[in-house]
N, C-alpha and C positions, 0 to 999 in steps of 0.2 A: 504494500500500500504506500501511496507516495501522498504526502501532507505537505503543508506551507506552517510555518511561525510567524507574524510578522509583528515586529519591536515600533511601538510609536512614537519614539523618546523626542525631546529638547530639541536635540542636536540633529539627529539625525533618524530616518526611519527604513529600517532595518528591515529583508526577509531571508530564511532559507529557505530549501527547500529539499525535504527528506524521503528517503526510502524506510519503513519503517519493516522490519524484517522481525516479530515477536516481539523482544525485547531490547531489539538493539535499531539501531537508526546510522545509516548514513547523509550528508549532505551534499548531494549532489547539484546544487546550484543555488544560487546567491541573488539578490538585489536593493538597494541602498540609494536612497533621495536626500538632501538634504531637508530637515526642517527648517520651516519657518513659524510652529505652532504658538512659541513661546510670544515673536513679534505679533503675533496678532490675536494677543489678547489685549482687551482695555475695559477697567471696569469689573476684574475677574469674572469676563467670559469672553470666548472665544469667536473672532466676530465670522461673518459671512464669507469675507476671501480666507479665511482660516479655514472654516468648513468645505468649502468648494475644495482648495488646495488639497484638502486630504483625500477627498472623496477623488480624484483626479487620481492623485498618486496611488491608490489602494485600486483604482481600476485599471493601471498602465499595470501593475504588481501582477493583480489576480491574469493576467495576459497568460504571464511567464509559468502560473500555477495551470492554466492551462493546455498549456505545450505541454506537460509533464503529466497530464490527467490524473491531478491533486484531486483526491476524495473530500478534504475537509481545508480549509484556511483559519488558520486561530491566529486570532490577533488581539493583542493587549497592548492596552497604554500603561504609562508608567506617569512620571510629574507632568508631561505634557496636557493629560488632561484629569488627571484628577485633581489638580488645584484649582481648577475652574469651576465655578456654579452653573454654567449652562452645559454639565458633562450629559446629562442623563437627553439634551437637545441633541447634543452631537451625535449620540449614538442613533437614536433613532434615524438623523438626517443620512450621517454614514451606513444604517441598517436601506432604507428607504433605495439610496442611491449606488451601492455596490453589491447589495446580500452580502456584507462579512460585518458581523456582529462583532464588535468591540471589547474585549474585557477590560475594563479600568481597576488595577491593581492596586493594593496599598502599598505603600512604602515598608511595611512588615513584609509582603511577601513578596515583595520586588527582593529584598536583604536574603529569603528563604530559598528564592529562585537562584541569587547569585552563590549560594553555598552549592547549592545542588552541580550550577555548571562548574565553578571552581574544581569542583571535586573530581569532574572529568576530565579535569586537565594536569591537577598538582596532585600531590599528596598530603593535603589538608589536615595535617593529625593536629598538630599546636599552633597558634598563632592567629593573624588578622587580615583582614583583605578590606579593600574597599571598591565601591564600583562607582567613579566618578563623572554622572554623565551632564548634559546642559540644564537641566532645574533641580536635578537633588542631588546626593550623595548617599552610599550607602556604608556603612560600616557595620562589619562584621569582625567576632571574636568567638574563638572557637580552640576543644581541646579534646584531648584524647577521640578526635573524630568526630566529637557533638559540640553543635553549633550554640554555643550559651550567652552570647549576645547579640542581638541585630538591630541596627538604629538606621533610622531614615531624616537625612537633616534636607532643609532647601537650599541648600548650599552649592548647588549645580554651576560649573564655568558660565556656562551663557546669563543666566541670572545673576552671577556677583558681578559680571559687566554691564550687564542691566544698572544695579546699586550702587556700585562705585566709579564709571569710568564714563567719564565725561564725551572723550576723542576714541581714535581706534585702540590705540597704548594706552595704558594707568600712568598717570603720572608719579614719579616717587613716593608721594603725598597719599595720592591714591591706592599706590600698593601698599604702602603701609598700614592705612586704612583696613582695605580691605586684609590683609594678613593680620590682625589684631582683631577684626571679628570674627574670622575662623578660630581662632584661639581662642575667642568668650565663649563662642558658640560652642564647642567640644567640650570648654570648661564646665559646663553642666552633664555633663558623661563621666563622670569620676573611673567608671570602669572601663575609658580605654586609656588613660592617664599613664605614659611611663611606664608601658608595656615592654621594653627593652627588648624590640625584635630586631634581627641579623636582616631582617627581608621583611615586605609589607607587600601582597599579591594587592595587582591593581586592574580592573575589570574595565572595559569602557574605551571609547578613542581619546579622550585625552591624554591618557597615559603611553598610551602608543604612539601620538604623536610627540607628546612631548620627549620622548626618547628618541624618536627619530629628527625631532628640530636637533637636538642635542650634536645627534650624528652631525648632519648638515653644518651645522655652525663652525664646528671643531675640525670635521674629516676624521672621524673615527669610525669602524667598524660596526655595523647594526646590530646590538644584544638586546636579548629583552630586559637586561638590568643598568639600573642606573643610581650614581650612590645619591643619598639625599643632598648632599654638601653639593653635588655637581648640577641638580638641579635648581639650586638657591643661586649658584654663584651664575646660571645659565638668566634665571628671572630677572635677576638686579642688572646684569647686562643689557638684557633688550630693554629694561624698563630706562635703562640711561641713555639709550642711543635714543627712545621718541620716535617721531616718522621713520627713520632709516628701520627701526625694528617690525614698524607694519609694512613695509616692502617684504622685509623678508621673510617674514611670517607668510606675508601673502603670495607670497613665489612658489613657497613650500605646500600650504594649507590655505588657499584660497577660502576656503567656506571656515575656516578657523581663525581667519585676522581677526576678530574681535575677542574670543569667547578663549583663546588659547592659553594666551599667557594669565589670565585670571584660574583659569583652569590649572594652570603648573604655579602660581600663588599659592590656589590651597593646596595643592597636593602637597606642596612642603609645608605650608601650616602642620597640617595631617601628622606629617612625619615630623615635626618637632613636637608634636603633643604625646604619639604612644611611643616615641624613642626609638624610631625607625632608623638603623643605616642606609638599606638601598630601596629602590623602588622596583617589584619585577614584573613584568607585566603577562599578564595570563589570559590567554586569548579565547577562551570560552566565557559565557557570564550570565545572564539573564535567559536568553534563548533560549541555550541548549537547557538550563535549571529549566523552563518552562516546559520546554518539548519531555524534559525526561520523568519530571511531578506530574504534570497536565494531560502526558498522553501515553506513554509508553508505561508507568507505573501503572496508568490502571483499568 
């Protein structure tokens, strides 16, 4: 049986697309839009070229689930629309206009879904991860294999550029800023406080990108790890060049000059809060949690 996933985040909106064999799942093909869900909300709700946009993208998607004679498409949102008051509108306008029904997830099980995919990719016995996408953050803390804390903050890159950033770059003033409410904001989490982890898994394209700016900037070799200290001294860099840093941001990440380096602000907030040395980036997260809780488990 072959199924679709499709992720309706911030930043971007996300599908696979799987062969489901029992209990096991291959994916055999991909598709990815950029959002614009978050710009066009005002007045927390989601206005009309928001809905159109999505309803557009969800029908170019289900195309590709058609070529592949997808039995089912499951789609869930994440902060893109559950922090909005007109969600239970959208859905039906999106039900109305594509036939794919919506799930709008909490931020508890967006955190549930990201332990599930993590799992299929690292070996999750001790330690934390987070999944850093454009309206919220996830953090997770986890031991002996059981998941014993999951926090969902609004804390999302595209959003803290929303909040603090006047131009395309933060100004000094402004990364400051913003780095100093990441750190109030956690400060109400005493239990990820000074976690003293070797490694902090990191879910999401921020993290991925931001290690691949890293590359780019420097000319070093692409790892998926990256030490905290080299991420801070990469932020304060671009945050002092100003315009010359949104060129290159924007050479690199075109659909991430805005929302990126707010994005690699918190992530080392992050990791100066539970004692992080490096950042590693783990390339399953939410989807695959989804496809393996939502449909292969049961």
């Amino acid at each position: 049986m072959n199924c679709a996933v499709i992720d309706i985040g911030s930043n971007t909106i996300r599908m696979i697309v799987c062969a489901i064999d029992g209990r096991k799942a291959r994916i055999i093909d991909n598709a990815r839009e950029q959002s614009i869900l978050l710009d066009c909300v005002y007045d927390r709700s989601l206005s009309k070229h928001g809905i159109l946009f999505l309803c557009d993208t969800l029908t170019e998607m289900k195309k590709l689930c058609e070529k592949y004679s997808c039995e089912k498409i499951y789609a869930f949102a994440t902060s893109s629309l559950r922090n909005i008051d007109n969600g239970k509108y959208v859905r039906e306008q999106v039900k109305e206009n594509t036939g794919i029904d919506i799930d709008i997830i909490s931020g508890e099980r967006e955190a549930l879904y990201d332990y599930d995919g993590l799992r299929f990719v690292k070996d999750a016995q001790n330690g934390a991860a987070l999944d850093l996408g454009g309206g919220s953050c996830q953090l997770l803390r986890y031991s002996g294999g059981i998941l014993r804390e999951r926090t969902s903050l609004s804390i999302g890159s595209l959003r803290m550029y929303h909040a603090f950033v006047a131009d395309n770059i933060p100004t000094p003033q402004e990364a400051d800023a913003l780095y100093k409410y990441i750190l109030e904001t956690l400060g109400k989490y005493p239990e990820y406080r000074g976690l003293n982890l070797d490694v902090i898994y990191a879910m999401g394209g921020t993290a991925r990108c931001a290690i691949r700016l890293y590359e780019k900037l420097y000319g070093i070799p692409y790892t998926e790890k990256i030490s905290a200290y080299k991420l801070k001294k990469m932020y304060i860099k671009l945050v002092g060049e100003g315009q010359k840093s949104a060129d290159t941001v924007g050479k690199v990440f075109p659909d991430r000059i805005n929302s990126l380096i707010p994005g690699i602000i918190t992530l080392c907030a992050i990791c100066e809060y539970v004692n992080a040395d490096d950042v590693e980036e783990a390339k399953c997260g939410v989807r695959e949690g989804y496809l393996m809780r939502e449909i292969i488990r049961r």
